[in-house]
C-alpha positions in Angstrom: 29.6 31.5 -6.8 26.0 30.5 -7.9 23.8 28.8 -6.3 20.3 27.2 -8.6 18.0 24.5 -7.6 17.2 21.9 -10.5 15.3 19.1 -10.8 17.3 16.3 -13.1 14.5 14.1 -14.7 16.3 11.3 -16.8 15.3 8.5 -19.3 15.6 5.2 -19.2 18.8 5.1 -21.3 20.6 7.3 -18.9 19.9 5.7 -15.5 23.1 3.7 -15.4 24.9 6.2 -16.6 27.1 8.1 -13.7 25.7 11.5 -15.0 25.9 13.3 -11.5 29.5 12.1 -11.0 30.6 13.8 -14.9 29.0 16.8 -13.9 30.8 17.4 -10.3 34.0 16.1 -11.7 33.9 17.7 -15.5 32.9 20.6 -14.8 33.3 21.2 -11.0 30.1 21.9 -9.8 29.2 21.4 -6.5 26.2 19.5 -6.0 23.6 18.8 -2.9 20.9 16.0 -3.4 17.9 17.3 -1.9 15.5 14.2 -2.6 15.4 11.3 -5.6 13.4 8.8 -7.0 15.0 6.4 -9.5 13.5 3.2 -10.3 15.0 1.1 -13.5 13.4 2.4 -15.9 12.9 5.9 -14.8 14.6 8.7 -12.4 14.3 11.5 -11.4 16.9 14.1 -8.7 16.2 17.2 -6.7 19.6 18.6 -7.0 21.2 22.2 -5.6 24.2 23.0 -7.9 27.0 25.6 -6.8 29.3 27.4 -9.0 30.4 30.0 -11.3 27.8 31.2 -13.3 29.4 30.3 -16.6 30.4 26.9 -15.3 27.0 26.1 -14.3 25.3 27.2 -17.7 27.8 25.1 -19.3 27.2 22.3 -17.1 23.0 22.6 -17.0 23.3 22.2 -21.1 25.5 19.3 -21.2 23.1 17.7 -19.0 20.5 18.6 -21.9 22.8 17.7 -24.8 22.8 14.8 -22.7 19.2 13.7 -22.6 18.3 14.8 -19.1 15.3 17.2 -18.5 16.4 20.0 -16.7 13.8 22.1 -14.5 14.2 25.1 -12.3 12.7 24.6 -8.9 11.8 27.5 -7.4 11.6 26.8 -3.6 12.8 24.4 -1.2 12.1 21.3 -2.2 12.6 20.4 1.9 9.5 20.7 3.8 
């Protein structure tokens, strides 16, 4: 298992869509919300994802293909 840090920025068009729940239940990623923001017209998720390392490439670009901004974060996002 792998284990990345993310940080799911999505446009306005998506923020109704259940994105998170597609990409635990499509592709069976684990996920841990570490902090959010999401307004109606803009969002934005600190998210810890856990699993295979294919699954999770497959699952970071469908996010992409998607519309949503993926970013690594590169430390805890918990102070």
């Amino acid at each position: 298992m792998t284990r990345t840090r993310v940080r799911l920025t999505f446009p306005s068009n998506l923020i109704q869509e259940p994105i998170l729940y597609h990409l635990v239940k499509d592709f069976d990623i684990v996920i841990n919300i570490r902090r959010a923001d999401v307004k109606e017209d803009y969002g934005w998720v600190a998210l810890e994802m856990e699993a295979g390392e294919d699954t999770l490439a497959r699952g970071v670009k469908w996010l992409k293909d998607k519309g949503v901004q993926v970013d690594p974060i590169e430390r805890d996002v918990i102070a």
